[in-house]
C-alpha positions in Angstrom: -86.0 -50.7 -32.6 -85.5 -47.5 -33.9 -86.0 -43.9 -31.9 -89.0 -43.4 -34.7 -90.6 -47.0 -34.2 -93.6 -47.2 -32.2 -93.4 -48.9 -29.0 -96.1 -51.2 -27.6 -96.6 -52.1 -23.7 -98.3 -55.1 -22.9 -101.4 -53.0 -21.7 -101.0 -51.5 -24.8 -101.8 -54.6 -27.0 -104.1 -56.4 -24.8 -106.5 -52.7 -24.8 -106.0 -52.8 -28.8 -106.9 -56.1 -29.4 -109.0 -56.6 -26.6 -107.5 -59.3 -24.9 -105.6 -60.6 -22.0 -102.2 -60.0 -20.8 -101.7 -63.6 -20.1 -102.8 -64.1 -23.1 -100.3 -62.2 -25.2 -97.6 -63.9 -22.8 -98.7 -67.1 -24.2 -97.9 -65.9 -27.9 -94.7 -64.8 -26.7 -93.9 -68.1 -24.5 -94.6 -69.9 -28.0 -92.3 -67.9 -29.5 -94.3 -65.9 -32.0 -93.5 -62.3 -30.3 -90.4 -61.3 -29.1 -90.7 -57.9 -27.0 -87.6 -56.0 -25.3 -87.0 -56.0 -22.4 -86.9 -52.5 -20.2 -86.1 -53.8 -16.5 -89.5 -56.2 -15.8 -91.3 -54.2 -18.7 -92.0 -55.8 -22.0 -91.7 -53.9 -25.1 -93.3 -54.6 -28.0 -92.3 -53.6 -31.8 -94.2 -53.0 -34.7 -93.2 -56.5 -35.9 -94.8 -57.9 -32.8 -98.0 -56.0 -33.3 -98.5 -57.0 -36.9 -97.7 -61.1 -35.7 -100.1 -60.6 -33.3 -102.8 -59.1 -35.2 -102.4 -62.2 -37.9 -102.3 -64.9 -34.9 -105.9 -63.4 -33.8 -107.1 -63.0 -37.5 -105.8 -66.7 -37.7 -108.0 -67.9 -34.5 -111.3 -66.2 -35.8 -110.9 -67.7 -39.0 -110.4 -71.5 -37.4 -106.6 -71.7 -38.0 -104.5 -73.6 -35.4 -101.7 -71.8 -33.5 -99.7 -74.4 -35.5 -101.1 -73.0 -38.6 -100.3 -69.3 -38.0 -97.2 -69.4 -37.3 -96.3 -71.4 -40.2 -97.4 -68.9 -42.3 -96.1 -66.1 -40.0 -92.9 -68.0 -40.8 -92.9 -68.2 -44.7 -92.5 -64.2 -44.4 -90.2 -63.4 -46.9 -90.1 -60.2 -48.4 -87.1 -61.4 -50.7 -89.6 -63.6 -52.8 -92.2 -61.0 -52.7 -94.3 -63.3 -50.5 -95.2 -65.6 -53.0 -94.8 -68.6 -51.0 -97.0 -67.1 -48.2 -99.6 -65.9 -50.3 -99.8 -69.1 -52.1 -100.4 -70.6 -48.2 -102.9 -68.4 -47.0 -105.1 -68.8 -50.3 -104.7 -72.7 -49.4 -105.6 -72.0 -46.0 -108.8 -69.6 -47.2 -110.1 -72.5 -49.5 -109.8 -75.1 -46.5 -111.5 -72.6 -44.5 -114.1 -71.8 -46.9 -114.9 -75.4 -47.7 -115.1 -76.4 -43.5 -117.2 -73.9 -42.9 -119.4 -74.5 -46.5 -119.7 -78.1 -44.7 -121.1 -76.8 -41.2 -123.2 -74.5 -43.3 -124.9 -77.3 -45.2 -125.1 -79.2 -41.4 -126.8 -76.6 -39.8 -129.1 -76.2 -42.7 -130.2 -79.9 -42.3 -130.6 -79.4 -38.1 -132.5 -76.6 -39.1 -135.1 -78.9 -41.8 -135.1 -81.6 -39.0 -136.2 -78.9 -36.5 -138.8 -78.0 -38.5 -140.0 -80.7 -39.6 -140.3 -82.1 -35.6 -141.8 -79.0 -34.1 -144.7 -79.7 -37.0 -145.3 -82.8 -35.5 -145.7 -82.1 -31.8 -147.9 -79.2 -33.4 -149.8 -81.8 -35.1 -149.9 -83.9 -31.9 -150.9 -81.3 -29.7 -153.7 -80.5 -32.0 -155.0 -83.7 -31.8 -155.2 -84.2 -27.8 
């Protein structure tokens, strides 16, 4: 890291992201952040911010660890990206289509709800 680079304790990122520390060790004991190491602190780059925000936009989208890292990976500013921005759009559209799918689900559940808390209305009409 640089003198000008900013500098990230472990505190640091689990407070910005709101998450836990064991958490973020985790992420590093899989290998996807690297930190220095100042005597028993941790030191995190900007690098290792940026992974870690795309790991947790990864998760809330449904993406498997697996998943992010491989595109964290394909990084590769020499290509412009184009591999990795080819991935994520194939990633989005698999996202997009799973949750379409639970959308229509829940929309049935919801019909089938309805349709049974008419009948115990009826029922309980009746009695």
């Amino acid at each position: 890291m640089t003198k000008n680079d900013t500098i990230y304790t472990i505190s640091d990122l689990a407070q910005r992201f709101d998450i836990t520390t064991r958490t973020i060790r985790f992420y590093e004991s899989e290998g996807l952040l690297s930190p220095e190491r100042a005597g028993q602190k941790r030191l995190y780059s900007p690098r290792d911010y940026t992974t870690l925000k795309l790991i947790l936009r990864g998760k809330r989208l449904g993406w498997s660890l697996a998943e992010s890292r491989e595109l964290i990976q394909m990084y590769n500013p020499a290509q412009n990206n184009q591999a990795q921005y080819q991935k994520v759009l194939e990633r989005v559209q698999e996202s997009r289509e799973r949750l379409q799918h639970q959308l229509n689900d829940i929309e049935v559940m919801m019909l089938e709800l309805d349709e049974h808390e008419d009948q115990v209305r009826q029922a309980m009409q009746k009695t």
